[in-house]
N, CA, C and O atoms as CSV, one atom per row, in Angstrom:
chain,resi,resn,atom,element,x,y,z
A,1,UNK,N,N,21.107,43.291,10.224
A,1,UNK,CA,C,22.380,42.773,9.765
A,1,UNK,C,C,23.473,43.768,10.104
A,1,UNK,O,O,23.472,44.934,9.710
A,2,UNK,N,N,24.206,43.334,10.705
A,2,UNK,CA,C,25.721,43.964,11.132
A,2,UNK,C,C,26.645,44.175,10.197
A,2,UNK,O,O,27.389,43.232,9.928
A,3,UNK,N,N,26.802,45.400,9.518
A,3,UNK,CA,C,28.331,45.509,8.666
A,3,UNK,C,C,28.858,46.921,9.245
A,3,UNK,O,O,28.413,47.981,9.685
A,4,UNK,N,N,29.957,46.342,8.998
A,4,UNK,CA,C,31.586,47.583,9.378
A,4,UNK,C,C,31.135,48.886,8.690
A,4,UNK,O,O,30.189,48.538,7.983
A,5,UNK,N,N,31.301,50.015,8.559
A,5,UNK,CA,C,31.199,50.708,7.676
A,5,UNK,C,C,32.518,52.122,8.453
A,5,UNK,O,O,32.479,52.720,9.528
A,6,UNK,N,N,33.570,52.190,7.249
A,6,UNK,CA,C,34.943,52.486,7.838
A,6,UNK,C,C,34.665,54.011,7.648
A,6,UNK,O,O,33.878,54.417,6.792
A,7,UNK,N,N,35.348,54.827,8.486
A,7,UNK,CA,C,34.851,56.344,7.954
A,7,UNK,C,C,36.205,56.870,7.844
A,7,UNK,O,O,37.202,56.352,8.347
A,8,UNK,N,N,36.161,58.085,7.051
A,8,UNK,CA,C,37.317,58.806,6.538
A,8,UNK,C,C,37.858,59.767,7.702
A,8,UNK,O,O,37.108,60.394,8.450
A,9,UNK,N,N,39.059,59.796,7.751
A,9,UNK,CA,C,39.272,61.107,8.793
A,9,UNK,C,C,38.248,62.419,8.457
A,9,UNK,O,O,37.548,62.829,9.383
A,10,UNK,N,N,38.184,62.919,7.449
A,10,UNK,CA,C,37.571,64.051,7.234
A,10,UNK,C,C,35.733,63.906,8.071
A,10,UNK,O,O,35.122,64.847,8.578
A,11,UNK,N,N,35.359,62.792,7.990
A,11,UNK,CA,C,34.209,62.640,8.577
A,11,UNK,C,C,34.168,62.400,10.186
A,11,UNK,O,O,33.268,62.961,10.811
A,12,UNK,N,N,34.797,61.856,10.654
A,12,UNK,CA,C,34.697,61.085,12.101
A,12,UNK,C,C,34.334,62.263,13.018
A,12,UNK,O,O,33.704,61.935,14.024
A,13,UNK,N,N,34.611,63.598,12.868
A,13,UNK,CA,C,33.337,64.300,13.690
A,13,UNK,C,C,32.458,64.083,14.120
A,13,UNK,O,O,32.012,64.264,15.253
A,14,UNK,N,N,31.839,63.375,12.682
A,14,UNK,CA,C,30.239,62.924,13.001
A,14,UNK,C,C,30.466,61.748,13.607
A,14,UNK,O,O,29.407,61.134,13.737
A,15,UNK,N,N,31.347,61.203,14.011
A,15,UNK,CA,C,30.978,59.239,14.802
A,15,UNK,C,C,31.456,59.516,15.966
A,15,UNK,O,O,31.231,58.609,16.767
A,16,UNK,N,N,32.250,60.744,16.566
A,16,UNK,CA,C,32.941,60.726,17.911
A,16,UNK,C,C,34.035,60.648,17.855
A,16,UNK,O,O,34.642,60.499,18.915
A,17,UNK,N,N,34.824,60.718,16.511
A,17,UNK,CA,C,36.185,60.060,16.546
A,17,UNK,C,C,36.161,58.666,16.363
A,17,UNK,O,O,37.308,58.222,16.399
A,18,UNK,N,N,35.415,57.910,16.204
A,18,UNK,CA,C,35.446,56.636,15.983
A,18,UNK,C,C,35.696,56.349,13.948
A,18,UNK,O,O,35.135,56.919,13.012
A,19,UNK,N,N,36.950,55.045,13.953
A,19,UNK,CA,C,37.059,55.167,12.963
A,19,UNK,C,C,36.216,54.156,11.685
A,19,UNK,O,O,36.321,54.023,10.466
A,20,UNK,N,N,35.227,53.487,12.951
A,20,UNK,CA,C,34.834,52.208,12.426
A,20,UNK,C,C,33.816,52.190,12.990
A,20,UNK,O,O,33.946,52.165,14.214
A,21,UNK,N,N,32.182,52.195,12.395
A,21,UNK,CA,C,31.121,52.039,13.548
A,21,UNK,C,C,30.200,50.642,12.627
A,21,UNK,O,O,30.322,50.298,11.451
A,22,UNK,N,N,29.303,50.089,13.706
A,22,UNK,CA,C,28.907,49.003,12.914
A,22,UNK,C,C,27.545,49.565,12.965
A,22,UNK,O,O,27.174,50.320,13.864
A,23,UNK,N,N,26.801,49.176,11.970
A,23,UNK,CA,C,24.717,49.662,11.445
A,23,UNK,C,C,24.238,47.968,11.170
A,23,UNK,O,O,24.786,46.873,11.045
A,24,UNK,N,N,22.927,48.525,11.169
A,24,UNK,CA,C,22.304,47.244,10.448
A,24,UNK,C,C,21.627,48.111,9.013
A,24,UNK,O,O,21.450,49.288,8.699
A,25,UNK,N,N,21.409,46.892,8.456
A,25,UNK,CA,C,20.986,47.811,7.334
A,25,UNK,C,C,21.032,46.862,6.195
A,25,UNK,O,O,22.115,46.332,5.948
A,26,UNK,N,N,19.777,46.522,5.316
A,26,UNK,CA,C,19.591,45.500,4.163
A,26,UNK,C,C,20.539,45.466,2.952
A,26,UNK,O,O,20.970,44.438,2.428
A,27,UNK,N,N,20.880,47.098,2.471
A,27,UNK,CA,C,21.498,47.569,1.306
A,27,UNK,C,C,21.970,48.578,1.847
A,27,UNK,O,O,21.992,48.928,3.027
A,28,UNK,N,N,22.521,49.240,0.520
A,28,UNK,CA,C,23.710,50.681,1.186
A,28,UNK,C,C,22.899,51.933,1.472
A,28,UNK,O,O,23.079,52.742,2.382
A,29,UNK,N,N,21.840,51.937,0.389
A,29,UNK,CA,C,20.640,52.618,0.389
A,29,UNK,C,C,20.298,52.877,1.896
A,29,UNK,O,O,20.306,54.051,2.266
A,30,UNK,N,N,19.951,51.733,2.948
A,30,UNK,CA,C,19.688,51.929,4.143
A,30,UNK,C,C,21.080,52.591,5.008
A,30,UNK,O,O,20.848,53.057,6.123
A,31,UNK,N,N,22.581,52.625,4.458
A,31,UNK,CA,C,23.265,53.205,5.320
A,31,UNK,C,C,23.228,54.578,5.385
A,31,UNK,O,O,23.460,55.428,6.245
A,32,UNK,N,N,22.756,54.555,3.870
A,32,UNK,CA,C,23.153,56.656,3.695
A,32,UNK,C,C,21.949,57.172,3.230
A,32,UNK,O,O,21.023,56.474,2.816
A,33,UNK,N,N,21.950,58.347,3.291
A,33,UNK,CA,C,21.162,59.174,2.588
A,33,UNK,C,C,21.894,60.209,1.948
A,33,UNK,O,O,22.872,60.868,2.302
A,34,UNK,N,N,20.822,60.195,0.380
A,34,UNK,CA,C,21.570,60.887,-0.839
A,34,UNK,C,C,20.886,62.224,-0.832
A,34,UNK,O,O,19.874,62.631,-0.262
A,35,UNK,N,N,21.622,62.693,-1.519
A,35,UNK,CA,C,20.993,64.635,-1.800
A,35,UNK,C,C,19.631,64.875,-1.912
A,35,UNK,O,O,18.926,63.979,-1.447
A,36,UNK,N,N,18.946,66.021,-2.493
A,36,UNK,CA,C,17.563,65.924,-2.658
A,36,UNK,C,C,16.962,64.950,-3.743
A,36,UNK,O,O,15.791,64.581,-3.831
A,37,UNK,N,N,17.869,64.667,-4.428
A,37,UNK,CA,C,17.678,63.496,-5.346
A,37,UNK,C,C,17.167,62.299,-4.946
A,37,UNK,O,O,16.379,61.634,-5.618
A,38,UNK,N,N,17.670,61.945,-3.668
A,38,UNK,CA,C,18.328,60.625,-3.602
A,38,UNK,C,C,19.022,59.517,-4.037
A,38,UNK,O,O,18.944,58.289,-4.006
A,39,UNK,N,N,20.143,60.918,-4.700
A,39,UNK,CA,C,21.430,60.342,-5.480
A,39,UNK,C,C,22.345,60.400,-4.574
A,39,UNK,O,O,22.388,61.242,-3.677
A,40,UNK,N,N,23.349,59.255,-4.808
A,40,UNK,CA,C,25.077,59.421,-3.834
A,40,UNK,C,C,25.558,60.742,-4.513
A,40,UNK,O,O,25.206,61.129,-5.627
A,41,UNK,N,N,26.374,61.338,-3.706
A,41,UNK,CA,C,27.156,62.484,-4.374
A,41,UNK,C,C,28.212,62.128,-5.241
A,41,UNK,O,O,28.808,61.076,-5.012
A,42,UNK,N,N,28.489,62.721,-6.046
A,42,UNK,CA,C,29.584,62.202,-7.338
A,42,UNK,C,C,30.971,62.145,-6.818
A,42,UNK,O,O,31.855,61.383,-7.210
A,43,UNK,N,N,31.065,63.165,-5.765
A,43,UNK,CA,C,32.767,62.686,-5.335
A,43,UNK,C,C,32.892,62.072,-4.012
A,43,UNK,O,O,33.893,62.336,-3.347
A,44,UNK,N,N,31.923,61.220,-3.513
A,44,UNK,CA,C,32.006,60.530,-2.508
A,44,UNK,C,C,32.127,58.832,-3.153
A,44,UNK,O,O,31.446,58.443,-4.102
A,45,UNK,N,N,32.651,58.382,-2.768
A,45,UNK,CA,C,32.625,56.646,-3.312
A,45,UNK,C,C,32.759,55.681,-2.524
A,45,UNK,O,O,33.674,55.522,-1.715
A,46,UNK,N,N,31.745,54.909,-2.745
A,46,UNK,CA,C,31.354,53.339,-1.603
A,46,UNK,C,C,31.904,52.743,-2.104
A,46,UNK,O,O,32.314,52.915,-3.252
A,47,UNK,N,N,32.095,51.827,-1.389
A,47,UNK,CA,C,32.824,50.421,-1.321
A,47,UNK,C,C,32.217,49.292,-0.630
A,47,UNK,O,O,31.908,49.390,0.558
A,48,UNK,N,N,32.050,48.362,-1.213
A,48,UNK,CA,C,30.860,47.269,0.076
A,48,UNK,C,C,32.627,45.683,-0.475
A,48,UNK,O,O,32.880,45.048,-1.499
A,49,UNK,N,N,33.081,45.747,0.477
A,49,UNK,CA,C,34.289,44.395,0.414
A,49,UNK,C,C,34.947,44.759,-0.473
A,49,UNK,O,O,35.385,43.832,-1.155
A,50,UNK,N,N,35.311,46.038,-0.877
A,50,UNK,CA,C,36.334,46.662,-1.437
A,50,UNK,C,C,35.744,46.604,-3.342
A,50,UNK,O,O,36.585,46.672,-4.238
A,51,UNK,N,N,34.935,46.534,-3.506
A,51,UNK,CA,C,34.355,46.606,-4.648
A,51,UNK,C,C,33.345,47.748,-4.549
A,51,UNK,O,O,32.691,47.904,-3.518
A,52,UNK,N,N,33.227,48.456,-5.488
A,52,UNK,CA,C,32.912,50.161,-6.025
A,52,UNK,C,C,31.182,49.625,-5.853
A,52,UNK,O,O,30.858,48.488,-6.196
A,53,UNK,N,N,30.183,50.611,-5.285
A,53,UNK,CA,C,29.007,49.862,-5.465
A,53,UNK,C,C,28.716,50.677,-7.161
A,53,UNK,O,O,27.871,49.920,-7.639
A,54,UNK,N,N,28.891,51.389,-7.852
A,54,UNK,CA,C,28.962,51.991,-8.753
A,54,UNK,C,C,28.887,50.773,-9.932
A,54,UNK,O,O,28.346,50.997,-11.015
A,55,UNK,N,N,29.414,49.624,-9.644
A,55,UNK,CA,C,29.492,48.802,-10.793
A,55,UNK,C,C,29.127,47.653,-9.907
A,55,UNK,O,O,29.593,46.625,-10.400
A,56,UNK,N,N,28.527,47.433,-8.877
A,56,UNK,CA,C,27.633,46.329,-8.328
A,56,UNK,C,C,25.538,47.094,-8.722
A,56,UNK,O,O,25.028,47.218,-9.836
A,57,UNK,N,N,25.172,47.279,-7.949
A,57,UNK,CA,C,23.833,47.881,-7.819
A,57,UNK,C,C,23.576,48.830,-7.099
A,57,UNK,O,O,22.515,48.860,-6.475
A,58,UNK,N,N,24.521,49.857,-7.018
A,58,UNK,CA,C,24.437,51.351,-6.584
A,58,UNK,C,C,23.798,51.166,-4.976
A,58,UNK,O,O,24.107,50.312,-4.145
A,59,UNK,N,N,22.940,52.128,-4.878
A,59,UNK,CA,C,22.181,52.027,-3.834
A,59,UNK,C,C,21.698,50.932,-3.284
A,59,UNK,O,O,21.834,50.760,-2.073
A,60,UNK,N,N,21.053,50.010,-4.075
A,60,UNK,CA,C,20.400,48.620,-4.145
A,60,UNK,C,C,21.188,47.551,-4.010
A,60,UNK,O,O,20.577,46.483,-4.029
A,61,UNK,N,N,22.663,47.474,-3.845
A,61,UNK,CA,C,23.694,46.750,-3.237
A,61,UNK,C,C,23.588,46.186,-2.208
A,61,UNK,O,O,24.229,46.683,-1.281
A,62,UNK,N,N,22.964,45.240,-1.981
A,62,UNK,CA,C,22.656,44.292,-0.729
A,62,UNK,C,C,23.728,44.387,0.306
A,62,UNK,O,O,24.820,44.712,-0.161
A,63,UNK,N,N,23.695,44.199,1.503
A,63,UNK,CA,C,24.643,43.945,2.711
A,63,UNK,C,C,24.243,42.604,3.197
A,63,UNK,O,O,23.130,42.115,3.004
A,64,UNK,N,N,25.282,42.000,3.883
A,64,UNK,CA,C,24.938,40.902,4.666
A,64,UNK,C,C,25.926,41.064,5.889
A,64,UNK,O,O,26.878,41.830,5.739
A,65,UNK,N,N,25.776,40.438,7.018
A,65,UNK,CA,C,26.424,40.662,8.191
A,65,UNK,C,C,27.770,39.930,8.304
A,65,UNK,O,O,27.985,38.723,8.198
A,66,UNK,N,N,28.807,41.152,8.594
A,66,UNK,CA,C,29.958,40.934,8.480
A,66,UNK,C,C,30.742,41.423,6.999
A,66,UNK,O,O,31.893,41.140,6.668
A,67,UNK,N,N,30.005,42.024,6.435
A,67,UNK,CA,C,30.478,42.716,5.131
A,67,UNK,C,C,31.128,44.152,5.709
A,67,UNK,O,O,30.637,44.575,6.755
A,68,UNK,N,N,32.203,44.918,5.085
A,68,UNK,CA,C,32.132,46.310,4.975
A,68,UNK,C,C,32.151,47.406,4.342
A,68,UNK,O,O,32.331,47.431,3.125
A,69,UNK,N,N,32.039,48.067,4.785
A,69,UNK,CA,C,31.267,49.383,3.880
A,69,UNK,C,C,32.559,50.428,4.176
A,69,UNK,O,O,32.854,50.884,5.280
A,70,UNK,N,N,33.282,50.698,2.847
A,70,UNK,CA,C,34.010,52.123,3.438
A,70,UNK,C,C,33.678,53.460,2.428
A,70,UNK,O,O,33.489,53.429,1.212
A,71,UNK,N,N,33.673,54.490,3.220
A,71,UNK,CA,C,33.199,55.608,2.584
A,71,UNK,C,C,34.595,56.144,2.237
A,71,UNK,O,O,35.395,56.493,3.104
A,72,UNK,N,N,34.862,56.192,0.801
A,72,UNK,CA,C,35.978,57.279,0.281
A,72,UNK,C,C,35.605,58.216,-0.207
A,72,UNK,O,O,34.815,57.947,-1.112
A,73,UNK,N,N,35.865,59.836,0.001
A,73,UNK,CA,C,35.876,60.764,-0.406
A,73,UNK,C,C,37.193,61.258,-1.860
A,73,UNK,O,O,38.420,61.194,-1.935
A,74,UNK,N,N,36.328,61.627,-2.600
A,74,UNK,CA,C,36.981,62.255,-3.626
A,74,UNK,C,C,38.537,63.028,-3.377
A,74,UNK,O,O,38.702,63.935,-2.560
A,75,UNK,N,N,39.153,62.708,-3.880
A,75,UNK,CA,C,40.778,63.689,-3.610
A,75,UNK,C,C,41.237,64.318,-4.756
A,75,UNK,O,O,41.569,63.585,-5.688
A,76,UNK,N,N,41.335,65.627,-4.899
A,76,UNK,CA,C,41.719,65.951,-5.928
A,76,UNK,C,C,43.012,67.065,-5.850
A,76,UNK,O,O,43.023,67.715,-4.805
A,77,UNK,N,N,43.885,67.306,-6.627
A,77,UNK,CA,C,44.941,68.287,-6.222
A,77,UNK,C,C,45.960,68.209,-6.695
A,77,UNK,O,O,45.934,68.463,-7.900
A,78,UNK,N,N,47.195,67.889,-6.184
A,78,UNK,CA,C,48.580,68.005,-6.599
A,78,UNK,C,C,49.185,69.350,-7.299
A,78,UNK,O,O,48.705,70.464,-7.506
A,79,UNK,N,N,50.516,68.722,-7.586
A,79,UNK,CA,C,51.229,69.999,-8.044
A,79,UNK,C,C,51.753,69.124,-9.668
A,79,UNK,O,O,51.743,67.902,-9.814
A,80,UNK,N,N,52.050,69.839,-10.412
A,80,UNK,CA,C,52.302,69.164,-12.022
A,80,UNK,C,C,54.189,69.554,-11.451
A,80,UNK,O,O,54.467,70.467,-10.674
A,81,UNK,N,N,55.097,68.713,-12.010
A,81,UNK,CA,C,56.076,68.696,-12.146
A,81,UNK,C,C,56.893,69.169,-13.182
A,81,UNK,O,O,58.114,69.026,-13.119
């Protein structure tokens, strides 16, 4: 099964510069691999059609072809006013 899976500037090293690559893959589980756990990392956050997999079925979040997957990284910072 074919889904989008969008990558962050901070990552695209790893794709070539590409900002968009397509996988096959049943669930999200099959896109990534988690720490020694095989937990997602806490400040990285999926998205499968713009919904958090965090409050769908985590890892176990089914894909179907033509869905996408974007990887957001945690942002943290600013200045207080």
């Amino acid at each position: 099964m074919a889904v989008k899976v969008q990558i962050p500037a901070p990552l695209r090293s790893l794709t070539g510069g590409q900002a968009e690559v397509e996988l096959d893959a049943a669930d999200v589980g099959g896109l990534i691999e988690g720490d020694a756990d095989g937990n997602l990392r806490s400040y990285v956050r999926l998205f499968v059609n713009d919904e958090d997999v965090r409050f769908l079925k985590d890892k176990a979040t089914p894909l179907k072809t033509g869905d996408t997957v974007a990887i957001v990284p945690a942002i943290a910072g600013g200045a207080s006013v």
